[in-house]
C-alpha positions in Angstrom: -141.7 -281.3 60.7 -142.2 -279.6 57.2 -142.2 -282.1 54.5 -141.7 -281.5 50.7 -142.8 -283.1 47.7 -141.3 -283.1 44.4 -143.9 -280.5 43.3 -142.2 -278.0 46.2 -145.3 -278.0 47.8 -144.8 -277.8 51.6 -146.8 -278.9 54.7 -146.1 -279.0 58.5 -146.7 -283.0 59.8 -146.9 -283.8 63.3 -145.3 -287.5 63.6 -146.8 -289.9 66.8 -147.6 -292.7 68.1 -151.2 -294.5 68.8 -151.3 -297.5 70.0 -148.2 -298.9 69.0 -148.4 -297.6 65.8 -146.7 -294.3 63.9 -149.0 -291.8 62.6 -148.8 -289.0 60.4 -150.9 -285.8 61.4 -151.6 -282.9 58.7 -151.0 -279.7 60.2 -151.6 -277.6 56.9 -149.9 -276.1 53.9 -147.2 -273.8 54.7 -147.0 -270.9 54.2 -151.0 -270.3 54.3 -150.3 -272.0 57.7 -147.7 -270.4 60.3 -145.3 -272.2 62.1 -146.5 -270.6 65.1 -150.3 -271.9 64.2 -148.8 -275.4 63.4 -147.1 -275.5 66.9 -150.3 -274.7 68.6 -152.3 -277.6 66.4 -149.9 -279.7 67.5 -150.4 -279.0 71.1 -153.8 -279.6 70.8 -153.2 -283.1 68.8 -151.0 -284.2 71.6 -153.4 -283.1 74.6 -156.1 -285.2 72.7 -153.5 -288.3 72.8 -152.8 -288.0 76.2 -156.6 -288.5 77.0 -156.5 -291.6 74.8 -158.5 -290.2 71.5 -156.8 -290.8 68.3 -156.6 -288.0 65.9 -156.6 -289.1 62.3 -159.5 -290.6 63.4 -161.0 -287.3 65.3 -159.9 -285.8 62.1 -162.1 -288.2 59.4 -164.9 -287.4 62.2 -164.6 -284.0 61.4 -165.1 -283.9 57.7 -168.8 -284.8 56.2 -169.5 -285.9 53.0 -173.1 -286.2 51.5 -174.0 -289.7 50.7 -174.5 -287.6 47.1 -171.1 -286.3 47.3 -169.6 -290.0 47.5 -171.7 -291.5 44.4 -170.7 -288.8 42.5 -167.2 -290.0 43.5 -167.6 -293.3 43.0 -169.3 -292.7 39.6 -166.5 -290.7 38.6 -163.7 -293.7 39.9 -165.6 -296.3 37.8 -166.5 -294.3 34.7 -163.0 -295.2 32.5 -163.8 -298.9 33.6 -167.3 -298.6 32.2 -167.6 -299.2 28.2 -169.9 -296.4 27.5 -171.4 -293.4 29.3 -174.8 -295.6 29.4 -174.3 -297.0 32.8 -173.1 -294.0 34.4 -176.3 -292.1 33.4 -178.1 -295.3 34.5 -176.1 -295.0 38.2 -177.1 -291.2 38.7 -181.2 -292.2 37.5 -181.6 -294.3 39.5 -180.1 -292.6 42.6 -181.3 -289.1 42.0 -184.7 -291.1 41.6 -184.9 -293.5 44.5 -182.0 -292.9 47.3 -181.2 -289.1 47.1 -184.3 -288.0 48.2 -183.7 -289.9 51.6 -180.0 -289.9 51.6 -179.0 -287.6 49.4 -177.9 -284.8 51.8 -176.9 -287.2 54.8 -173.3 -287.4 56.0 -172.5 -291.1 55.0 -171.3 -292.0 58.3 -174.5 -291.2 59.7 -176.7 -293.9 57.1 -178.6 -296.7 59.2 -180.5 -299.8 58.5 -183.7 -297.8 58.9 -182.4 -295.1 56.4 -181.2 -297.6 53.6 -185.4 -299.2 54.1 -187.2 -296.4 54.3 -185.2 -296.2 50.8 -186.1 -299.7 49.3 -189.6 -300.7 50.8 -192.0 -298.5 48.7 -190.4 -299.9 45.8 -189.5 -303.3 46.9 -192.8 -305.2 45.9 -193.9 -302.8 43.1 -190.3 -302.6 41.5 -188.0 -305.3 43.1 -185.8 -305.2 40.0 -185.1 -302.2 40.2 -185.1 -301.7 43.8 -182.4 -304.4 44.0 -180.4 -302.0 41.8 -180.8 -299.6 43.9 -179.7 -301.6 47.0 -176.5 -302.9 45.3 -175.5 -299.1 44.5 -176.1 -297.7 48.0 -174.1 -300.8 49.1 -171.6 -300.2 46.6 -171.2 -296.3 47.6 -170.9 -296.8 51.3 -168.4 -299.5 50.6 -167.0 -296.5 48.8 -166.9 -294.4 51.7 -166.1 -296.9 54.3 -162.3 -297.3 51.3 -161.7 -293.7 51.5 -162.5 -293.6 55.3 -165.2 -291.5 55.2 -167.2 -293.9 57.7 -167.3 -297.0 60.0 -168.9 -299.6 60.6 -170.4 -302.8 58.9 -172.4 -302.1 55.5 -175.9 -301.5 56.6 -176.9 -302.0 52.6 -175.4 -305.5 52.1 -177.9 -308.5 51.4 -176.1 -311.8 52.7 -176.8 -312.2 56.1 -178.2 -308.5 57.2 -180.7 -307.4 54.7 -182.1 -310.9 53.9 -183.3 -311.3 56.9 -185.5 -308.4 56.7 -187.0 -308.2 52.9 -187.9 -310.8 51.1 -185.8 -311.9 47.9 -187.1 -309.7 45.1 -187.2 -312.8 42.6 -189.8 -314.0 45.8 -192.0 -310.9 45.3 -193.0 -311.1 41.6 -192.8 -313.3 38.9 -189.9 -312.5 36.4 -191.7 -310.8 33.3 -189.6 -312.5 30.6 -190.1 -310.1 26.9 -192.8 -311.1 25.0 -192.3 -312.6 21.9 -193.6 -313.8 18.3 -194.3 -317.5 18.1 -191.8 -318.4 15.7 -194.4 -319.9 13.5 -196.0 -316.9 13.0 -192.7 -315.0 12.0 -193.6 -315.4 7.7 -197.0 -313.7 8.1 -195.0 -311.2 10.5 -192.1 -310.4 8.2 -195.0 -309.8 4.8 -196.3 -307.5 7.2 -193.3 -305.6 8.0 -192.1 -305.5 4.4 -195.5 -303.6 3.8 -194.1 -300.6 6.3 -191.7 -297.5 4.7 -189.1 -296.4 7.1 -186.2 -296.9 8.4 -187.1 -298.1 11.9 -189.2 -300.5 9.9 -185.8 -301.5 8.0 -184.1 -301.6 11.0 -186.1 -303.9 12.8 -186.3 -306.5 10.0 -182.7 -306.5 9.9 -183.0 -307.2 13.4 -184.9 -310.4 13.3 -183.3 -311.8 10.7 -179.9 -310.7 12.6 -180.9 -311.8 15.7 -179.1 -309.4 16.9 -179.4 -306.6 20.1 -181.5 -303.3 19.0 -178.6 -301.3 20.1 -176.3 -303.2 18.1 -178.4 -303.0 15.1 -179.1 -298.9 15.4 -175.3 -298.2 16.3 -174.1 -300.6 13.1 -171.6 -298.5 10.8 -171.0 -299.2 7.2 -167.6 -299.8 8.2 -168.1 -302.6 10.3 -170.0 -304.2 7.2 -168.3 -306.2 4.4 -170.9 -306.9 1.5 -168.9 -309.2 -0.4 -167.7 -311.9 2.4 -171.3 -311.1 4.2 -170.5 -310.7 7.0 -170.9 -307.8 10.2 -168.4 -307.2 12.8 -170.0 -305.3 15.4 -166.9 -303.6 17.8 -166.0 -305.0 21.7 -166.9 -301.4 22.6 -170.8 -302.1 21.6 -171.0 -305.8 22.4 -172.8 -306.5 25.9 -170.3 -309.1 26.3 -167.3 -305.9 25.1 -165.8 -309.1 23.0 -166.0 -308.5 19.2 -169.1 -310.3 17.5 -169.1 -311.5 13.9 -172.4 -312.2 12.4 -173.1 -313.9 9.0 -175.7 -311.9 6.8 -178.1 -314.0 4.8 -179.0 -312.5 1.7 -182.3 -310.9 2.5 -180.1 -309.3 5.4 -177.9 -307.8 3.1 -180.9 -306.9 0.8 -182.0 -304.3 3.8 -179.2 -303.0 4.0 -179.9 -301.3 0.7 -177.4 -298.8 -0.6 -175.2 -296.2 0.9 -176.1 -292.6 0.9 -173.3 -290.1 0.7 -170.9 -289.3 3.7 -173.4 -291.6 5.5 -171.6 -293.5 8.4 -174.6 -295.1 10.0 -176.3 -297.6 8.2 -179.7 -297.3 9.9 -179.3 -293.1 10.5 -182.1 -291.4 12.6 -183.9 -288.3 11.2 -180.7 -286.2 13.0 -177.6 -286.0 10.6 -175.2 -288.4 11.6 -177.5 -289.8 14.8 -179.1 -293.0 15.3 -182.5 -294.5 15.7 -183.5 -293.4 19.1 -184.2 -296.6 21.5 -187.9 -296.8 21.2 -188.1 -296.3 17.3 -188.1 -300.1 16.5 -190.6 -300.9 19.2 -193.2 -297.9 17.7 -192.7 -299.9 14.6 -194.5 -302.3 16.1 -197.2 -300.9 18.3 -198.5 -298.9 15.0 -198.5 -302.6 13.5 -200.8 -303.7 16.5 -198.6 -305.6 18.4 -197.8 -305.5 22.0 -194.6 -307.6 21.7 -191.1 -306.5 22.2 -188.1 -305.9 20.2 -185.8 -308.0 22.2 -188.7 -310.6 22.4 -187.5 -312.0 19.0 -183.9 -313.0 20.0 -186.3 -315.3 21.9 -188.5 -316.2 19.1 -185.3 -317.1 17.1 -183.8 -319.3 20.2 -187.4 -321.0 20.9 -187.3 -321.9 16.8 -183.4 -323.0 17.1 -184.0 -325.2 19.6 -187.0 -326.8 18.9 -186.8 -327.5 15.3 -183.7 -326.6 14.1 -180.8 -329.2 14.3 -178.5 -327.0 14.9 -176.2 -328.2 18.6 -176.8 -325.6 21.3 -173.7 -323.9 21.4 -174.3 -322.9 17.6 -177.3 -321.2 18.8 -175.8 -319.2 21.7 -172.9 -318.3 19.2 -175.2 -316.6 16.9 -177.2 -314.5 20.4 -173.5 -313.9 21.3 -174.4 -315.5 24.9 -171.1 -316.7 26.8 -171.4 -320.0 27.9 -172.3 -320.4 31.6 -169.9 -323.6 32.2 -166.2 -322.3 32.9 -165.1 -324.9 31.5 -166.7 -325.4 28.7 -166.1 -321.6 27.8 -162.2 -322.5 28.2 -162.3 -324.5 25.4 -164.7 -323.1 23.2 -162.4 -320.7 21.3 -163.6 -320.2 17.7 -167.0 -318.6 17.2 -168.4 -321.4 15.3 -168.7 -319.1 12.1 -169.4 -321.4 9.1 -171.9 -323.4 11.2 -173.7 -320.2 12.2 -173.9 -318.7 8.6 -176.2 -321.9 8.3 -177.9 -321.5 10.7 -178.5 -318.0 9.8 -179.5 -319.0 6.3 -182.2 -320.9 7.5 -183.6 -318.6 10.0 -184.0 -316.6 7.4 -186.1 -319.1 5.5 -188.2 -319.5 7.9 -188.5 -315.5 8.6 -189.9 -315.2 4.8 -192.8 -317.8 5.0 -191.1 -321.5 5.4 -193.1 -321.7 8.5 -191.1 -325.5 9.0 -188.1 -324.3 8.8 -186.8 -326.3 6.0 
């Protein structure tokens, strides 16, 4: 038959039955296809049938697509549901890196067991983070393919009950590096230190600490998201790891930092590029030319270690300020304010503590 859409494109369909069940056979766009040529196709579909084969099927068999043709497919289906370009650059990494150089130009239907560990065992041991990454996104791309029926067959990427039974369990291999961190007594002496250092990464990092904020949160923070007079920061859904809007309370050596805006200046803590932030490993430079080997996010920990241990301040106080969702459902149902006056005093006294009270009170 020739079918039209609405658009007024037309094709010729062959209509037939496979096992029970009615299926639809493209015979190609008309006019670019005859009906004399879609006749013949259609012979040839029906001879196929007669011998048993199925032809959509023989069809799919007959188109191949690279495994690197289908993650950049899938990469482009997920990237509206993603909140920032950030994870689709970290998707292609660490493909291009690890699983193109193996897979890249294989027909997905063709992908074994063997192919998928020849990807993941020279990095399993040495890298297992990152090579479980890895295996979740091959997993996730011929689950891809398998949707759009570009092949058959079980998964030969998924964990449960396949792979787990030939690697070990990467949190097996090597210990979990956790960031090092400041012992929270020493966070006074740290903070003179800091104040000694011109800059605005230097700047940025104290406002950091005393924030207890994210980096990313910190370089990406807008004037506009800052009201002086309340004190108070309201860092955006879109830059939140948890994409939920964030208040935080600003103690007044916070708001000291912030210093004074510049003209036309949007950012509050610009990079050296006009209307750019701190790059990522600014704040951490900061401290290596300081001597110190810990990390930027390694404070976050130094402020929870401090919360908990001497501060009398309940627990979910503490995760309120790190923006951490609670882990109990059902506690999280009922926790629905963010706690704010209680955090502002918490805050407050962090920051006491940050600018030599090394007891906290």
């Amino acid at each position: 038959m020739l079918v039209v859409k609405e658009s007024g494109a037309r094709s010729w369909v062959l209509r037939c039955q496979v096992n029970g069940r009615r299926r639809d056979v493209g015979l190609g766009p008309w006019p670019d296809v005859t009906l004399a040529v879609a006749r013949d196709k259609a012979i040839e579909i029906r001879r196929l049938m007669r011998q048993g084969g199925d032809p959509v099927a023989a069809k799919r068999r007959a188109l191949t697509t690279s495994f690197r043709d289908a993650a950049a497919a899938l990469i482009e289906s997920k990237r509206d549901g993603w909140r920032n370009a950030k994870h689709a650059a970290q998707w292609s990494t660490t493909l291009e890196t690890y699983a193109y150089p193996k897979l890249g130009n294989m027909d997905v239907r063709a992908v074994t067991v063997d192919d998928v560990l020849a990807v993941l065992k020279p990095i399993w041991s040495e890298k297992p983070e990152t090579a479980s990454r890895v295996r979740q996104r091959i997993e996730a791309v011929l689950d891809f393919a398998s949707a759009k029926g570009l092949r058959d067959g079980d998964n030969p990427a998924r964990w449960r009950g396949h792979l787990d039974h030939l690697l070990p369990r990467s949190s097996k291999v090597k210990a979990v590096e956790h960031h090092a961190a400041v012992e929270w007594r020493e966070t006074g002496a740290f903070m003179m230190a800091l104040s000694m250092r011109q800059g605005t990464a230097a700047r940025a990092l104290a406002f950091t600490i005393l924030t207890a904020a994210r980096s990313g949160e910190v370089r990406g923070m807008r004037w506009a998201e800052v009201d002086i007079a309340a004190g108070i920061w309201t860092v955006p859904a879109a830059r939140m790891k948890a994409a939920k809007e964030h208040r935080i309370p600003l103690s007044t050596q916070a708001i000291t930092l912030l210093g004074e805006r510049g003209e036309a200046e949007e950012l509050v803590f610009p990079g050296e590029r006009t209307n750019k932030p701190l790059s990522d490993m600014s704040l951490t430079a900061v401290l290596r030319r300081m001597g110190r080997s810990e990390t930027v996010h390694g404070f976050r920990s130094t402020f929870r270690d401090w919360a908990g241990e001497m501060s009398s301040f309940p627990r979910e106080v503490v995760e309120a300020a790190l923006a951490h969702r609670l882990k109990d459902k059902a506690e999280a149902a009922y926790a629905r304010g963010d706690l704010f006056a209680k955090r502002r005093a918490l805050m407050e006294e962090w920051a006491r503590v940050t600018t030599g009270n090394t007891e906290g009170e």
